[in-house]
KOLLUM-958467 format. One line per 5 residues: number of its first residue (from 1); for each residue z, y, x of C-alpha. Coordinates in steps of 0.1 Angstrom, whole numbers, plus 5000, padded with zeros to 4 digits. Layout:
KOLLUM-958467
NUM = Z,Y,X  ...
//
This chain:
KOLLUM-958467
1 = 5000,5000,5000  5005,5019,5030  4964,5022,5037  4959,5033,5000  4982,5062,5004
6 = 4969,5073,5037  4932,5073,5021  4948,5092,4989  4962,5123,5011  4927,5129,5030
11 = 4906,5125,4999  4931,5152,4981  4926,5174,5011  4889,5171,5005  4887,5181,4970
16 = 4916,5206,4973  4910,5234,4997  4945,5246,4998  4973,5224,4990  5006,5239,5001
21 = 5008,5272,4972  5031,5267,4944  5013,5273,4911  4980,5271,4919  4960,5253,4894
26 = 4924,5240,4901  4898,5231,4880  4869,5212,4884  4847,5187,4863  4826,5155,4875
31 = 4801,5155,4843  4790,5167,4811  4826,5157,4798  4849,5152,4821  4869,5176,4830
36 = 4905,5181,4853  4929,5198,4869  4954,5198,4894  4978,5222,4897  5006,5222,4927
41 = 5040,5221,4910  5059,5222,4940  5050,5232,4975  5078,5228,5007  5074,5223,5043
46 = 5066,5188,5046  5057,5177,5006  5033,5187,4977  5038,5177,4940  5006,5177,4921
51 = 5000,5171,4885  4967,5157,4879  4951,5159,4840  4920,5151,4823  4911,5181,4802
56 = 4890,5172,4771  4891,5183,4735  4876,5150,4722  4895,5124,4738  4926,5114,4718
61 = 4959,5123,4741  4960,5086,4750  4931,5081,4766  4934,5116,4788  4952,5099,4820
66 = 4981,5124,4835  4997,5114,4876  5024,5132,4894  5013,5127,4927  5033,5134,4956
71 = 5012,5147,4992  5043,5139,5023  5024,5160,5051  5041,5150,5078  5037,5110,5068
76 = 5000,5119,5052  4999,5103,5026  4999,5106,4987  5020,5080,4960  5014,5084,4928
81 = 5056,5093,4918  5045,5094,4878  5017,5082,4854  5014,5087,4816  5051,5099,4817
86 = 5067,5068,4829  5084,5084,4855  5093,5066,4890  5079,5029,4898  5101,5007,4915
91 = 5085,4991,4942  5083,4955,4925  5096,4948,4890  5108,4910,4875  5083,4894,4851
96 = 5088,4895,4822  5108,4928,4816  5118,4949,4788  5090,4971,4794  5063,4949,4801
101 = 5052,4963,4835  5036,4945,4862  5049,4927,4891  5031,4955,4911  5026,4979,4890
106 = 5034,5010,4913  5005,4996,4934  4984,4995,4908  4987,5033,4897  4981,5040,4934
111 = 4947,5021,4938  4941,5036,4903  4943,5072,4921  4921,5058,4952  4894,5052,4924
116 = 4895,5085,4908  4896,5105,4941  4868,5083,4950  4849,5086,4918  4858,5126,4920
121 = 4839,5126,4956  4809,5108,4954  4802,5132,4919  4811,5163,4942  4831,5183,4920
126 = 4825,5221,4919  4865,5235,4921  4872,5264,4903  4910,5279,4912  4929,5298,4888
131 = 4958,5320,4894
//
């Protein structure tokens, strides 16, 4: 999970140009409908919270996926810390649990970002900041 991460934190330096201002929002879509943003929540010294939303009037609020994702700069790399409100992963849950997860699921929701950042990429997104 390590490698996934590391690759997280340079793709979001690649799509964000600056990523250590509190409050700046960016906004950016990858086709005729899908839109996002990313707006930096928090912004210290050596980490970067960053919410990450689909923006679309036509998708029902379930199907809009929402991350927290946290950028550590001195250890460069990005973990997903949230996703769809569940707050923190553990690092492995039991299976079966009372809330269903997976036996991995905090991996999952990273290699989930991996794809998106990916995805986000290879359609080169035009980023529009606001203040």
């Amino acid at each position: 999970m390590q490698a996934i991460c590391e690759l997280n934190y340079h793709r979001f330096l690649r799509i964000l140009p600056d990523c250590d201002t509190e409050d700046l929002t960016y906004q950016f879509t990858v086709g005729p409908q899908l839109s996002y943003r990313m707006t930096i929540t928090d912004a210290a010294r050596y980490t970067t919270t960053v919410r990450v939303e689909q923006i679309s009037r036509h998708a029902p609020a379930y199907m809009k996926p929402v991350m927290v994702v946290r950028l550590y700069h001195d250890a460069r790399m990005a973990e997903v810390i949230s996703s769809q409100n569940t707050g923190a992963f553990a690092a492995s849950y039991e299976y079966p649990n009372n809330k269903m997860r997976q036996r991995n699921e905090k991996q999952m929701v990273n290699v989930f970002l991996a794809e998106w950042l990916q995805f986000c990429l290879k359609q080169r997104p035009e980023v529009v900041t606001e203040a």
